[in-house]
C-alpha positions as CSV (number, residue, x, y, z in Angstrom):
1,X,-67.9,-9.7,-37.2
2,X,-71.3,-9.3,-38.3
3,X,-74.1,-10.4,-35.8
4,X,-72.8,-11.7,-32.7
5,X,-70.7,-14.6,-31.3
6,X,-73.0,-16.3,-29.5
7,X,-76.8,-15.5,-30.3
8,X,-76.9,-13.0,-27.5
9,X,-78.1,-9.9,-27.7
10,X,-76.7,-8.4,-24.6
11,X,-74.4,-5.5,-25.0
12,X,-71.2,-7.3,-24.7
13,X,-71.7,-9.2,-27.9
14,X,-73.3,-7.1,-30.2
15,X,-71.0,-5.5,-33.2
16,X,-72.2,-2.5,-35.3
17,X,-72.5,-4.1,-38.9
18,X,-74.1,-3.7,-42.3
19,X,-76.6,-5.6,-43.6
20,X,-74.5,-7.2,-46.0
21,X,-71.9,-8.4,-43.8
22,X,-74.5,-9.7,-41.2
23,X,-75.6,-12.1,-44.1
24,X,-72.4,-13.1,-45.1
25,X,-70.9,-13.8,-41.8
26,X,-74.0,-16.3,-41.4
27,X,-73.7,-18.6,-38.7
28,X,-69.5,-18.9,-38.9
29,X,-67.1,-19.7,-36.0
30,X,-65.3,-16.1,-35.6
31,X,-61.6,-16.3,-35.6
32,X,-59.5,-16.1,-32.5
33,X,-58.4,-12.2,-33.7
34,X,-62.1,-11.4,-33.6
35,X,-62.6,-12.7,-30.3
36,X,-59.5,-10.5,-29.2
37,X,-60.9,-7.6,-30.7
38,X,-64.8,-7.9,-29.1
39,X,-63.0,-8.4,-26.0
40,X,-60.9,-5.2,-25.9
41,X,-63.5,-3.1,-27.2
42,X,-65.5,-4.1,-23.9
43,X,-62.8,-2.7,-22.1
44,X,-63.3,0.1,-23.7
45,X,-66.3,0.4,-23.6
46,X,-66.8,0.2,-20.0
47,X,-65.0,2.9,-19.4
48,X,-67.4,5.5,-21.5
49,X,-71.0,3.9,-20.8
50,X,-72.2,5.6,-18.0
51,X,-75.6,4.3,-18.2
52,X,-75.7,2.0,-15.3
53,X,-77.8,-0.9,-16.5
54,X,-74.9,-1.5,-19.9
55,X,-72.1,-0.3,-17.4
56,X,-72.5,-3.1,-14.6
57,X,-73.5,-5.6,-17.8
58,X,-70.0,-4.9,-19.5
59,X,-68.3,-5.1,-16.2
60,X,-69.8,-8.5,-15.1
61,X,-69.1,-9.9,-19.3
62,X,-65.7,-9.1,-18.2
63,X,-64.9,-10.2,-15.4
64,X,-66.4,-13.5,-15.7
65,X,-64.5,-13.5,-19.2
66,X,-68.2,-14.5,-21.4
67,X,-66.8,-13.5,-24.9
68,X,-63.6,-16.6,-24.2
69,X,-66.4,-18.7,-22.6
70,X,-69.0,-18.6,-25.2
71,X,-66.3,-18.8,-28.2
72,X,-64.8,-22.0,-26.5
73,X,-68.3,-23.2,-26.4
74,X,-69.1,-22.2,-30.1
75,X,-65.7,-24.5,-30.9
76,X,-66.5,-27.8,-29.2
């Protein structure tokens, strides 16, 4: 997915990429399957990081559902 969905740098939307793909993922729409996938991995994710700060930030990103918000946004 390259940089992030939505120009945020908060833990919830950042992906572990290459260089590379960063560039070539430029400022594209991600698909609907990518969207799905950020959003599962924050539910995974929550449940390691104990680190309270990134813990109570992943919890709020998904209960208030920011990945579908943002993406919607992205799309209009």
């Amino acid at each position: 997915m390259g940089e992030d969905v939505t120009y945020s740098d908060d833990i919830w939307n950042l992906v572990i990429t290459s260089k590379s793909v960063n560039s070539s993922k430029s400022n594209s729409i991600p698909s609907e399957e990518i969207i799905r996938k950020l959003e599962q991995r924050n539910k995974e994710l929550v449940e390691i990081v104990h680190e309270p700060k990134y813990h109570e930030e992943l919890k709020t990103a998904i209960e208030n559902n920011y990945v579908q918000k943002f993406y919607i946004a992205l799309r209009l």
